[in-house]
mmCIF file as Biopython writes it, N, C-alpha, C and O atoms, coordinates in Angstrom:
data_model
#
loop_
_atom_site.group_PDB
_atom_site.id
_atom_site.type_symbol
_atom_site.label_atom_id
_atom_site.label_alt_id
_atom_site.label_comp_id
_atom_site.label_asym_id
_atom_site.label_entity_id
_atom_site.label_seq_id
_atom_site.pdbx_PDB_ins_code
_atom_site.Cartn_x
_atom_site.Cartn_y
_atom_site.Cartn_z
_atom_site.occupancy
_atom_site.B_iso_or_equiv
_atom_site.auth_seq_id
_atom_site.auth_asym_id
_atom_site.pdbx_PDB_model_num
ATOM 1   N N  . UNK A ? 1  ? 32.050  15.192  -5.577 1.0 0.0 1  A 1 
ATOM 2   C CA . UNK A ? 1  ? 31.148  14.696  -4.542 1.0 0.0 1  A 1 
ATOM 3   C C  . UNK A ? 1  ? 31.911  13.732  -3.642 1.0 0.0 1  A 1 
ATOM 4   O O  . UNK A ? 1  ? 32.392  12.696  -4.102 1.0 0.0 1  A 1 
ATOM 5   N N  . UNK A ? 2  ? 32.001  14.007  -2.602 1.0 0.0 2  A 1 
ATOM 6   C CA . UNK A ? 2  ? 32.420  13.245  -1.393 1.0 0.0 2  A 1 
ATOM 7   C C  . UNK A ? 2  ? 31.769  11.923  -1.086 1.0 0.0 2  A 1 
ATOM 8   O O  . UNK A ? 2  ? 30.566  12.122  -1.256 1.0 0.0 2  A 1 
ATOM 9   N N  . UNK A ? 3  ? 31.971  10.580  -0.692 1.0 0.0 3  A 1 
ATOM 10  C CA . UNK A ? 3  ? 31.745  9.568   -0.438 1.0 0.0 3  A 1 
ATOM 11  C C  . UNK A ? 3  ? 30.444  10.205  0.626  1.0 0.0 3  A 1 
ATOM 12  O O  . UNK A ? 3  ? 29.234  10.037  0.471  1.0 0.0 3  A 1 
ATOM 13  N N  . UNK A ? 4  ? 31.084  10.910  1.635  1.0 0.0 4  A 1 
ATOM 14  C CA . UNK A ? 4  ? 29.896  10.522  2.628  1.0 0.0 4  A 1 
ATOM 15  C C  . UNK A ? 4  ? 28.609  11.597  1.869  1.0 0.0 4  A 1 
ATOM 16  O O  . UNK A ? 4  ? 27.488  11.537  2.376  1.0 0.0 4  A 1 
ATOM 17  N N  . UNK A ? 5  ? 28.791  12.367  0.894  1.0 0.0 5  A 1 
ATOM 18  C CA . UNK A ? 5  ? 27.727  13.374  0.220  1.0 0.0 5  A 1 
ATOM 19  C C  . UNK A ? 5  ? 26.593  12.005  -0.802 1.0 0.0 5  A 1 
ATOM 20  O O  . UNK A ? 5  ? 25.393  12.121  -1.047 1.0 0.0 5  A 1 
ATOM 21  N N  . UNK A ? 6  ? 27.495  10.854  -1.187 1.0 0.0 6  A 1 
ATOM 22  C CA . UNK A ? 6  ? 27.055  10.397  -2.037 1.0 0.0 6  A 1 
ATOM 23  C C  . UNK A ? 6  ? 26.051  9.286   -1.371 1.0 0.0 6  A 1 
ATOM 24  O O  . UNK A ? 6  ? 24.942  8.934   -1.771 1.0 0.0 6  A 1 
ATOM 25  N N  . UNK A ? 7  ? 26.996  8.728   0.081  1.0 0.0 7  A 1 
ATOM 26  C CA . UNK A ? 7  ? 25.894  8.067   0.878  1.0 0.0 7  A 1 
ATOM 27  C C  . UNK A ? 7  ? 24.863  8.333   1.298  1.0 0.0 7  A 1 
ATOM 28  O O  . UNK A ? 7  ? 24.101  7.385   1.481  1.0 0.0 7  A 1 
ATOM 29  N N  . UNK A ? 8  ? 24.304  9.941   1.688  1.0 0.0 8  A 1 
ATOM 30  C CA . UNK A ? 8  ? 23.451  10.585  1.587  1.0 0.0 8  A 1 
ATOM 31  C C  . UNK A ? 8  ? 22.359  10.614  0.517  1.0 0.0 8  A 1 
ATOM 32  O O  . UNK A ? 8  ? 21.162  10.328  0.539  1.0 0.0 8  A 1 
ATOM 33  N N  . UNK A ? 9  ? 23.225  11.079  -0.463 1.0 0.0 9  A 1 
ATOM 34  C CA . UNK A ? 9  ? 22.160  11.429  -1.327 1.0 0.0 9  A 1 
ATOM 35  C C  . UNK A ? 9  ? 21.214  10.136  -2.165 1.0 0.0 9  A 1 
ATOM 36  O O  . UNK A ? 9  ? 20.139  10.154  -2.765 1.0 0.0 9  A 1 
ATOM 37  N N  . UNK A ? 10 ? 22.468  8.787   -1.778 1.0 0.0 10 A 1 
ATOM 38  C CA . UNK A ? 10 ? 22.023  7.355   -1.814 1.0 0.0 10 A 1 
ATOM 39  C C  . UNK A ? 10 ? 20.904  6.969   -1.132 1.0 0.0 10 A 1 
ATOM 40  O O  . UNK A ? 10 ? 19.951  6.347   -1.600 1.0 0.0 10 A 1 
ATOM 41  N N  . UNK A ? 11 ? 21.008  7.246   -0.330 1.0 0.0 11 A 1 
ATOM 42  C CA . UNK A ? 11 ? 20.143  7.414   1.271  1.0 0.0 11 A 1 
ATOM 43  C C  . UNK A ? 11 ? 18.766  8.145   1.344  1.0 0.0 11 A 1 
ATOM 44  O O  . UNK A ? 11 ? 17.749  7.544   1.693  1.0 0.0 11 A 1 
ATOM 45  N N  . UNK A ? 12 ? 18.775  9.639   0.957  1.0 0.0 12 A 1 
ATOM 46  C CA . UNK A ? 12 ? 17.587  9.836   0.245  1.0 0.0 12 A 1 
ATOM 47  C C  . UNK A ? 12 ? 16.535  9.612   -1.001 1.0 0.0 12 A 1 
ATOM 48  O O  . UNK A ? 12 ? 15.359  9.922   -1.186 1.0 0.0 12 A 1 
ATOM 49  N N  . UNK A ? 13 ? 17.385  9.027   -1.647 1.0 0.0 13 A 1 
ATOM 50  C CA . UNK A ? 13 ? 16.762  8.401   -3.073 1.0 0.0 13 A 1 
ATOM 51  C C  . UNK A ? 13 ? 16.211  7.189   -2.719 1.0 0.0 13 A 1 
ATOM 52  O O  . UNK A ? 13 ? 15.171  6.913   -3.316 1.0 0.0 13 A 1 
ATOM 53  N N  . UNK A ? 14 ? 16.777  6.067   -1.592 1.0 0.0 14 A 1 
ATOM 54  C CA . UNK A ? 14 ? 16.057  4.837   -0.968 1.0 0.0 14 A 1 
ATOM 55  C C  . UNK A ? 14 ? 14.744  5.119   -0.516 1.0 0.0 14 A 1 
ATOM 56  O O  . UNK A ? 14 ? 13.830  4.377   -0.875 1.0 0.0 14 A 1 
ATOM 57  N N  . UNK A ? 15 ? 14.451  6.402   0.462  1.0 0.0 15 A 1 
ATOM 58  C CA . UNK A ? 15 ? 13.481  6.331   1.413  1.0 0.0 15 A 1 
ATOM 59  C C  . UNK A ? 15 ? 12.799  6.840   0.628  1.0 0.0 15 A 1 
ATOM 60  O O  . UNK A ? 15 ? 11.719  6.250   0.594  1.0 0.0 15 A 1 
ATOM 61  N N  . UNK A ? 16 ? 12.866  8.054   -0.388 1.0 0.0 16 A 1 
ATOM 62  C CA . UNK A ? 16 ? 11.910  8.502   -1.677 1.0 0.0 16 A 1 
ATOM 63  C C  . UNK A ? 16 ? 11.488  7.400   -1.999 1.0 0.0 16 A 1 
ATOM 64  O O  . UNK A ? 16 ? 10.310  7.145   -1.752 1.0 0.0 16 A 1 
ATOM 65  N N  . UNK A ? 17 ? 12.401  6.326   -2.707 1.0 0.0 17 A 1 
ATOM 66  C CA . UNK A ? 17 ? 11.698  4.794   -3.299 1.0 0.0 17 A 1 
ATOM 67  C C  . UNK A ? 17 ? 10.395  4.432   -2.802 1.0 0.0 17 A 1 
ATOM 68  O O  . UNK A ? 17 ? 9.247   4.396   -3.245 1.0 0.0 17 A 1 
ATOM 69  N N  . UNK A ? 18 ? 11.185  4.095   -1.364 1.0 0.0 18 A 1 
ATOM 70  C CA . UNK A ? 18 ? 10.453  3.170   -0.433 1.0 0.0 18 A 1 
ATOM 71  C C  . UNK A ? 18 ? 9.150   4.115   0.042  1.0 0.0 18 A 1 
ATOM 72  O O  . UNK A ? 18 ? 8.153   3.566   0.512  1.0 0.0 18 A 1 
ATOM 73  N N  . UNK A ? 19 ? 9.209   5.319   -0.084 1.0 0.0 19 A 1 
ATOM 74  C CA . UNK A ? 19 ? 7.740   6.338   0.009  1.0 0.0 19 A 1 
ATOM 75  C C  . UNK A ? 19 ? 7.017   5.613   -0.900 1.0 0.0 19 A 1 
ATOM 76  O O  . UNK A ? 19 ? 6.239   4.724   -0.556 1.0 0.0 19 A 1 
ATOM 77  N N  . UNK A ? 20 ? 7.261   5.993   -2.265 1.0 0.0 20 A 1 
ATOM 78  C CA . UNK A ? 20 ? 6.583   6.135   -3.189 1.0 0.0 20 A 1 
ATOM 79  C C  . UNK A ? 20 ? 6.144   4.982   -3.563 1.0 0.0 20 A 1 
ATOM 80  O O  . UNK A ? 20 ? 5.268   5.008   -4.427 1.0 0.0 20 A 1 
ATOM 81  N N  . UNK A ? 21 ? 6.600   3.628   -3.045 1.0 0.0 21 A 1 
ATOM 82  C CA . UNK A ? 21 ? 6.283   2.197   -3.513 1.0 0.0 21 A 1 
ATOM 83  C C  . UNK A ? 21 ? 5.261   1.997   -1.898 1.0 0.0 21 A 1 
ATOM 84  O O  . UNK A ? 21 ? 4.311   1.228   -2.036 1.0 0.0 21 A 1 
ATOM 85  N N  . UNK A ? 22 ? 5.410   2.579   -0.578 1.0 0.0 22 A 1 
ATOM 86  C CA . UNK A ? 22 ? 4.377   1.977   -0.092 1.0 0.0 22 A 1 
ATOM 87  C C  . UNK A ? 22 ? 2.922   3.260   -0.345 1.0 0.0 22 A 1 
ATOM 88  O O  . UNK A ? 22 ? 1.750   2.901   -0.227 1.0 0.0 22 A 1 
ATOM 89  N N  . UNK A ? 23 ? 3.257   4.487   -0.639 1.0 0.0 23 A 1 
ATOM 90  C CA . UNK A ? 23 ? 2.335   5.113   -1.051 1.0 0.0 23 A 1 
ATOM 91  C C  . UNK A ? 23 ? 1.250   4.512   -2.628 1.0 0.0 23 A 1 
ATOM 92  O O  . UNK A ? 23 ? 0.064   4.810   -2.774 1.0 0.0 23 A 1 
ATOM 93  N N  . UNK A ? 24 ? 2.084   3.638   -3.624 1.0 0.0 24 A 1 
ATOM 94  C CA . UNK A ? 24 ? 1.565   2.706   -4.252 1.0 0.0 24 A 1 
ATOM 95  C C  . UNK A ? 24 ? 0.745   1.605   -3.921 1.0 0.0 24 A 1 
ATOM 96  O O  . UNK A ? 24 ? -0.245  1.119   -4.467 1.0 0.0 24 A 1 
ATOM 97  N N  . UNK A ? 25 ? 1.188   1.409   -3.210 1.0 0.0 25 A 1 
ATOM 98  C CA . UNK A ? 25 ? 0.621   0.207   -2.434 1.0 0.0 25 A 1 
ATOM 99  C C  . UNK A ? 25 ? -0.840  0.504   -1.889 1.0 0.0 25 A 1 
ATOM 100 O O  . UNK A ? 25 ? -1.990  0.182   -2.188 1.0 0.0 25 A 1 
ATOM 101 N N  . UNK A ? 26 ? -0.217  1.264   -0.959 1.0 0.0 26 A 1 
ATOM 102 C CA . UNK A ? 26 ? -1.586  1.509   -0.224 1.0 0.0 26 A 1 
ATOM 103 C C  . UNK A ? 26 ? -2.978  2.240   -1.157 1.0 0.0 26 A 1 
ATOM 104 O O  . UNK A ? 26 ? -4.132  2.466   -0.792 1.0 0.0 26 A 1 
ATOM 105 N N  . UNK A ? 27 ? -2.425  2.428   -2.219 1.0 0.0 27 A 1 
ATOM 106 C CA . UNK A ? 27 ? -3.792  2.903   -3.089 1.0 0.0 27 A 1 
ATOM 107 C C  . UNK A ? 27 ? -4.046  1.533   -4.252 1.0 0.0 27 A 1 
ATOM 108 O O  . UNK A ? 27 ? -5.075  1.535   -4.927 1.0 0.0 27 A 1 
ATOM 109 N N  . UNK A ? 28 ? -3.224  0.627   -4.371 1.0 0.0 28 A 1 
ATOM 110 C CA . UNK A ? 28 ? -3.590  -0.326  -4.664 1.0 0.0 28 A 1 
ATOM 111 C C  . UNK A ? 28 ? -4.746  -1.112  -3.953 1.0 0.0 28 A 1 
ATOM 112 O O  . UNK A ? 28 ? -5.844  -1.346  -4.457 1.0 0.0 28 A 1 
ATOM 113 N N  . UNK A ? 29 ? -4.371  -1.445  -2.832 1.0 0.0 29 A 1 
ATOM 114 C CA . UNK A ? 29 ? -5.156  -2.258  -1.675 1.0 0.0 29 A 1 
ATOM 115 C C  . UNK A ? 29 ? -6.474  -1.013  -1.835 1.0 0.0 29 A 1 
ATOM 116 O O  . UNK A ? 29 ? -7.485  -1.352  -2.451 1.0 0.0 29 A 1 
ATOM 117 N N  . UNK A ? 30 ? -6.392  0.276   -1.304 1.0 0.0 30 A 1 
ATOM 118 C CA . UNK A ? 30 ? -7.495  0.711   -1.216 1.0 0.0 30 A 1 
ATOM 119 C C  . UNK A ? 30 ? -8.360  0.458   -2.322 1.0 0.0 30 A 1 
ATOM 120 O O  . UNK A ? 30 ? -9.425  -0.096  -2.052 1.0 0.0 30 A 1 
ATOM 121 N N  . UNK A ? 31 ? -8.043  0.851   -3.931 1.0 0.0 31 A 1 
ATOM 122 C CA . UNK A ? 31 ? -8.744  0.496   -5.261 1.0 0.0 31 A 1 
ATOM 123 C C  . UNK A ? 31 ? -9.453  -0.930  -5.490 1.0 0.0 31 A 1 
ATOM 124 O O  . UNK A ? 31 ? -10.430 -1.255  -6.164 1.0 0.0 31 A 1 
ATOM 125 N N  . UNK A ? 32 ? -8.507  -1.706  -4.598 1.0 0.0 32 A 1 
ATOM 126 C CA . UNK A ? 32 ? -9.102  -3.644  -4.542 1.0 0.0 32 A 1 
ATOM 127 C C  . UNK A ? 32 ? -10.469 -3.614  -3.524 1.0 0.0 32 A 1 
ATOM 128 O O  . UNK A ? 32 ? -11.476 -4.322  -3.547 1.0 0.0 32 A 1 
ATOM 129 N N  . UNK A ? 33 ? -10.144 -2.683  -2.770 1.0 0.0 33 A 1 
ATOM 130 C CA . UNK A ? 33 ? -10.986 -2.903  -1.650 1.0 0.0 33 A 1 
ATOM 131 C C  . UNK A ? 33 ? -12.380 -2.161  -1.884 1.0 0.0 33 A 1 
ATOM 132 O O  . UNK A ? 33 ? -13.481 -2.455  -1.418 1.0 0.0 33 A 1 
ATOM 133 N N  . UNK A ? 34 ? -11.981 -0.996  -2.838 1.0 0.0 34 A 1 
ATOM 134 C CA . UNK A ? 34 ? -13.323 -0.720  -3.761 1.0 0.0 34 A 1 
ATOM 135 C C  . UNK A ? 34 ? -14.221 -1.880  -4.341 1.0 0.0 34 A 1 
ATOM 136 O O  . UNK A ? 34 ? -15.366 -2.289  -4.147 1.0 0.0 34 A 1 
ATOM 137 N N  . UNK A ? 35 ? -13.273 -2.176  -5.056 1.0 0.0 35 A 1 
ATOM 138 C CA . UNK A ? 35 ? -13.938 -3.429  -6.239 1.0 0.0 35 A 1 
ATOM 139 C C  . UNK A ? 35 ? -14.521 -4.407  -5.835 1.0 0.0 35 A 1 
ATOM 140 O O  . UNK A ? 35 ? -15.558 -4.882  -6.298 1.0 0.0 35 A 1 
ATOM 141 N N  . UNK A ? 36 ? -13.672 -4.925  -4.609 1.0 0.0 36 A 1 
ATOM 142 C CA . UNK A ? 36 ? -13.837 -5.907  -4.184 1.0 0.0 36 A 1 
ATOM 143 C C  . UNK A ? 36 ? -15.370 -5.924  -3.205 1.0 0.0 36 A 1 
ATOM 144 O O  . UNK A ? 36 ? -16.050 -6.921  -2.964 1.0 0.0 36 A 1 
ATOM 145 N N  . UNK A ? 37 ? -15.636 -4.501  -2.758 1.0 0.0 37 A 1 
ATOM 146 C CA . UNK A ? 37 ? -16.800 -4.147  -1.841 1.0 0.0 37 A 1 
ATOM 147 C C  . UNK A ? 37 ? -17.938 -3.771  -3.104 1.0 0.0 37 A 1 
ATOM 148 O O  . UNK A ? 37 ? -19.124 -4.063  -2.948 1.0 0.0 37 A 1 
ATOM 149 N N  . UNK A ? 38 ? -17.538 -3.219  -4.133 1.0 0.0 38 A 1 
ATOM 150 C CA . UNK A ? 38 ? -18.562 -3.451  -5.227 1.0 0.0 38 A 1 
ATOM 151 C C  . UNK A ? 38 ? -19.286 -4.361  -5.626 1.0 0.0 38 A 1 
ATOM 152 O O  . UNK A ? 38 ? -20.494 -4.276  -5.846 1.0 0.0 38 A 1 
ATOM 153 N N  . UNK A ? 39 ? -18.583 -5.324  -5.750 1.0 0.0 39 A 1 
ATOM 154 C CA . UNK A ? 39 ? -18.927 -6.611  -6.314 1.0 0.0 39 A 1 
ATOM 155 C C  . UNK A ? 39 ? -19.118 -7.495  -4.716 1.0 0.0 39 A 1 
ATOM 156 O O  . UNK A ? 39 ? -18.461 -6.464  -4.570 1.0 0.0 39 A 1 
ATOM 157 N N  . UNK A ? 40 ? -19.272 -8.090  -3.760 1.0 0.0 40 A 1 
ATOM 158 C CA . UNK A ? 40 ? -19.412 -7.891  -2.883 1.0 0.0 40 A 1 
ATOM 159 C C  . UNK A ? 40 ? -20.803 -8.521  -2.944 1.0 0.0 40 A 1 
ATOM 160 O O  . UNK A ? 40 ? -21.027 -9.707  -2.700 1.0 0.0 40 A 1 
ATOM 161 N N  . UNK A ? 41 ? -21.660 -7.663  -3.274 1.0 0.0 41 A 1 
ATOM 162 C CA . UNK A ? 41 ? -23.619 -7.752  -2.794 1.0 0.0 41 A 1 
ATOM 163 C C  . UNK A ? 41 ? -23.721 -8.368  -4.364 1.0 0.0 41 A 1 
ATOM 164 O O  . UNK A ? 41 ? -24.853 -8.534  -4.818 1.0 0.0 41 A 1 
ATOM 165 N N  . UNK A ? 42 ? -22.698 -8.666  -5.090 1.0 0.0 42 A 1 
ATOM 166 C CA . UNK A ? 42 ? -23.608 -9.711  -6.050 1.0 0.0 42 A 1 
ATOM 167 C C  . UNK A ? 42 ? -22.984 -11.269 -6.248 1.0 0.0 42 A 1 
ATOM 168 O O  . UNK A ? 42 ? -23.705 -12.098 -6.801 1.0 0.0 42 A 1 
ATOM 169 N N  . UNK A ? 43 ? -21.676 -11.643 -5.804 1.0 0.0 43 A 1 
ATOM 170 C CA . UNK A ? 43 ? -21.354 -12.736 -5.949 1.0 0.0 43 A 1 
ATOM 171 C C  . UNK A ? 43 ? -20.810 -12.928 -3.768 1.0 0.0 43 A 1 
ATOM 172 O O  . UNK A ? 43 ? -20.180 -12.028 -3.212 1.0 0.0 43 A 1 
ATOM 173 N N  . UNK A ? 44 ? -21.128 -13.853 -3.230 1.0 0.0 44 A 1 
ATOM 174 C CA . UNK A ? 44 ? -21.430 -14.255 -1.948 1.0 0.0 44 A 1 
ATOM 175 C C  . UNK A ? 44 ? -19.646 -14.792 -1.349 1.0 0.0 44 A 1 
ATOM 176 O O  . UNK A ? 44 ? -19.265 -14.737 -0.180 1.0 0.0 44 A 1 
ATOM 177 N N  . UNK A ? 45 ? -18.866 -15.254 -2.488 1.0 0.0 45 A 1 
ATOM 178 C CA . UNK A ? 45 ? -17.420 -15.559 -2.124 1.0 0.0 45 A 1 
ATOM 179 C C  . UNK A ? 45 ? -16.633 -13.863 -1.965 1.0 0.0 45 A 1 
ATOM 180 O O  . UNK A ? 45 ? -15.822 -13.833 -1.039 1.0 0.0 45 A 1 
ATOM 181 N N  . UNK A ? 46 ? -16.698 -13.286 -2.297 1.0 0.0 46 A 1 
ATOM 182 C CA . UNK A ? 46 ? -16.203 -12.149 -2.657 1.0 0.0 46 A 1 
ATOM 183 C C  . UNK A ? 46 ? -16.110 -11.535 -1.515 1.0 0.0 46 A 1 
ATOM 184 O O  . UNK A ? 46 ? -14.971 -11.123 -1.296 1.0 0.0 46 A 1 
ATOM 185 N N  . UNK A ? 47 ? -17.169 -11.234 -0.396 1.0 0.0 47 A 1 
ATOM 186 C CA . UNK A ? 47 ? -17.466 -10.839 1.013  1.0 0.0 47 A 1 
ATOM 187 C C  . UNK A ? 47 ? -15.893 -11.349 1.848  1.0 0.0 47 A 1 
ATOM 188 O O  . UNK A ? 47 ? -15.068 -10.629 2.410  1.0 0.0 47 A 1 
ATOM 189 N N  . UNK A ? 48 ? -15.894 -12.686 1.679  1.0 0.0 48 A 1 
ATOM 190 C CA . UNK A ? 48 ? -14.530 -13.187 2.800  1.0 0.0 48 A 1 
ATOM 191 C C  . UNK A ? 48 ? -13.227 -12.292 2.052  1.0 0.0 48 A 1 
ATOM 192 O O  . UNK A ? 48 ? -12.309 -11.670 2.587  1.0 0.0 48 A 1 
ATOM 193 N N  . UNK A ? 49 ? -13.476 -12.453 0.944  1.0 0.0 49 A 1 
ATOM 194 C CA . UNK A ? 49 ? -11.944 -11.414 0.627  1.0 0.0 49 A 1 
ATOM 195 C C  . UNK A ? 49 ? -11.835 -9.817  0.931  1.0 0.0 49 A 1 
ATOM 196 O O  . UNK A ? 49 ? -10.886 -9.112  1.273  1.0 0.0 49 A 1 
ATOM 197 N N  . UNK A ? 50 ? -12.854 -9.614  0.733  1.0 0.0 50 A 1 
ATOM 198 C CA . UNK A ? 50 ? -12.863 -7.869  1.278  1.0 0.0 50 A 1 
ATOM 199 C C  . UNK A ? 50 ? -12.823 -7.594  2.842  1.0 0.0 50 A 1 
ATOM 200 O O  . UNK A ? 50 ? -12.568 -6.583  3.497  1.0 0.0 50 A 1 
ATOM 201 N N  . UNK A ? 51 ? -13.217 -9.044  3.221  1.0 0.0 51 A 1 
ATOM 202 C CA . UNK A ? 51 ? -13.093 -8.525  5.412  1.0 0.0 51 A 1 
ATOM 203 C C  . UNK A ? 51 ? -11.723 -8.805  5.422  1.0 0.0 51 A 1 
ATOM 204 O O  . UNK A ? 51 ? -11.262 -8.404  6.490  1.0 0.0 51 A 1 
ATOM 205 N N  . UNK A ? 52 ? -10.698 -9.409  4.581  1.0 0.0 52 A 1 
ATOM 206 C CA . UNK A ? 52 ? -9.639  -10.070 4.919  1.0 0.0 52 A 1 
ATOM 207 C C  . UNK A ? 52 ? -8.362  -8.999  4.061  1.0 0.0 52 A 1 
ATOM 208 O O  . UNK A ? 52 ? -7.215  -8.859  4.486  1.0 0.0 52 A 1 
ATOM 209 N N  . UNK A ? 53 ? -8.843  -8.425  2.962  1.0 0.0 53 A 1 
ATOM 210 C CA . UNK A ? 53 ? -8.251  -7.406  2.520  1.0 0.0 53 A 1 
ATOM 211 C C  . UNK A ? 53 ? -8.365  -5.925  3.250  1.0 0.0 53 A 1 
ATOM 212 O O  . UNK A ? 53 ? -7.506  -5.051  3.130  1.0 0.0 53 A 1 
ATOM 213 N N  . UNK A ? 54 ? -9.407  -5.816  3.919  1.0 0.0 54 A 1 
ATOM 214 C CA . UNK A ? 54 ? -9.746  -5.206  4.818  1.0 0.0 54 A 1 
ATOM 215 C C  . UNK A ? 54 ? -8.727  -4.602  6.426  1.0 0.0 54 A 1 
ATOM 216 O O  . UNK A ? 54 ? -8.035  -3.680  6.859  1.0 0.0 54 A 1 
ATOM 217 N N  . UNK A ? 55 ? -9.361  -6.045  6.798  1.0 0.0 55 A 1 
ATOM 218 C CA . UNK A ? 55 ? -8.294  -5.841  8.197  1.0 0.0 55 A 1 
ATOM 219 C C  . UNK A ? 55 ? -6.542  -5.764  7.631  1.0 0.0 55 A 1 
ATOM 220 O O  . UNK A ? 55 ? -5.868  -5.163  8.467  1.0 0.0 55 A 1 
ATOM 221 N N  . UNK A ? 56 ? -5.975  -6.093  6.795  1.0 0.0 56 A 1 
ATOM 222 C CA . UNK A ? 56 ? -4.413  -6.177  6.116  1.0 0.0 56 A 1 
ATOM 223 C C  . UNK A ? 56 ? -4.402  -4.533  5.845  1.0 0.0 56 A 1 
ATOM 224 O O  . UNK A ? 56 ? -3.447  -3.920  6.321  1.0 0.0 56 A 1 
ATOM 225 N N  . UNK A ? 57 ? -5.264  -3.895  5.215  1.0 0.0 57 A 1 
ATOM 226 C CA . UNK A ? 57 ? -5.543  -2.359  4.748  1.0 0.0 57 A 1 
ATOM 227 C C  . UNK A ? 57 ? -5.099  -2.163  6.092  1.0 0.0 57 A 1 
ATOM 228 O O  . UNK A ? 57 ? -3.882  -2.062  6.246  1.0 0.0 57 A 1 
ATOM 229 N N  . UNK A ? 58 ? -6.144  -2.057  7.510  1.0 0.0 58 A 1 
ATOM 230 C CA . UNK A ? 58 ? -5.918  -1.019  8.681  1.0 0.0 58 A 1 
ATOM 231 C C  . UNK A ? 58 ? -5.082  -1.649  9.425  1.0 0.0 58 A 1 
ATOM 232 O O  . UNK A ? 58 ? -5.073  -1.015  10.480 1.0 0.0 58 A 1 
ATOM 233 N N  . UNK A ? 59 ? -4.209  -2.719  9.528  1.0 0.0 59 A 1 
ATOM 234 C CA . UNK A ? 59 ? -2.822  -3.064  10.162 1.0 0.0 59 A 1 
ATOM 235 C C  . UNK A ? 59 ? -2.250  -2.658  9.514  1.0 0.0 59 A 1 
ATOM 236 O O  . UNK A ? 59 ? -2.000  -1.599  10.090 1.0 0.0 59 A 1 
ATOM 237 N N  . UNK A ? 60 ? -1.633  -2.617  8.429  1.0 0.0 60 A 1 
ATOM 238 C CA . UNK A ? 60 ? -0.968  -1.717  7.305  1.0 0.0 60 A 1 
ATOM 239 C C  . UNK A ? 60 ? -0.861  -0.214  7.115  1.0 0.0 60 A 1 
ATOM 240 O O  . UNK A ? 60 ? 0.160   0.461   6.984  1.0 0.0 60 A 1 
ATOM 241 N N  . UNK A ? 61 ? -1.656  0.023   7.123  1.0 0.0 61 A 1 
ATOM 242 C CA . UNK A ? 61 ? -2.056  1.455   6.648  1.0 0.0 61 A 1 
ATOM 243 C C  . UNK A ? 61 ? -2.231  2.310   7.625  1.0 0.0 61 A 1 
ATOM 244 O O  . UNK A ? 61 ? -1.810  3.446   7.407  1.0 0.0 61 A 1 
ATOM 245 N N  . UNK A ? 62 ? -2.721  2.106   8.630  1.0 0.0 62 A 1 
ATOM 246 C CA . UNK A ? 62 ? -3.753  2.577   9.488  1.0 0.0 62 A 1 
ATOM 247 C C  . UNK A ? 62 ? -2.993  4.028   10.179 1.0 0.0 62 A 1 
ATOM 248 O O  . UNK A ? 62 ? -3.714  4.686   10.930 1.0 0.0 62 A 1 
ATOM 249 N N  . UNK A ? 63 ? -1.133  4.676   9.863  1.0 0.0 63 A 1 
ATOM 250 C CA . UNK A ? 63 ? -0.876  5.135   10.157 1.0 0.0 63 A 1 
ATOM 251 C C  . UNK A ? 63 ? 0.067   5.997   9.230  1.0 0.0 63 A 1 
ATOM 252 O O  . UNK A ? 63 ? 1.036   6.673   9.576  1.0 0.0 63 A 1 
ATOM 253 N N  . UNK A ? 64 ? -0.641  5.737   7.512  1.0 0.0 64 A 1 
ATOM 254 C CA . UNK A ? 64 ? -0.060  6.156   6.685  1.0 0.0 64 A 1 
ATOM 255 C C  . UNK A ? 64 ? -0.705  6.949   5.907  1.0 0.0 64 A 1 
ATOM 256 O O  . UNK A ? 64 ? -0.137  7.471   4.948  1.0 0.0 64 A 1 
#
């Protein structure tokens, strides 16, 4: 394997990473944002975290 074959294939194994950790992500936040909208209509603090986890979701996400 050639240096520049190996920078490559270095190279694709990063952006796989970096897929698969913001594809994590973003189903993290979405699963919080379940819970967090569940619970929501029974404890009254809970509301400010889901508008605020919320808007971070569709600046984030909003094109993923």
């Amino acid at each position: 394997r050639t240096a520049e074959e190996g920078l490559s294939l270095d190279s694709d194994l990063s952006f796989q990473d970096t897929e698969r950790l913001v594809e994590e992500l973003r189903h993290g936040v979405r699963d919080s944002l379940y819970m967090l909208q569940k619970y929501g209509t029974e404890f009254a603090h809970v509301e400010p975290l889901f508008e605020e986890l919320r808007m971070v979701y569709q600046v984030a996400f909003v094109d993923v």
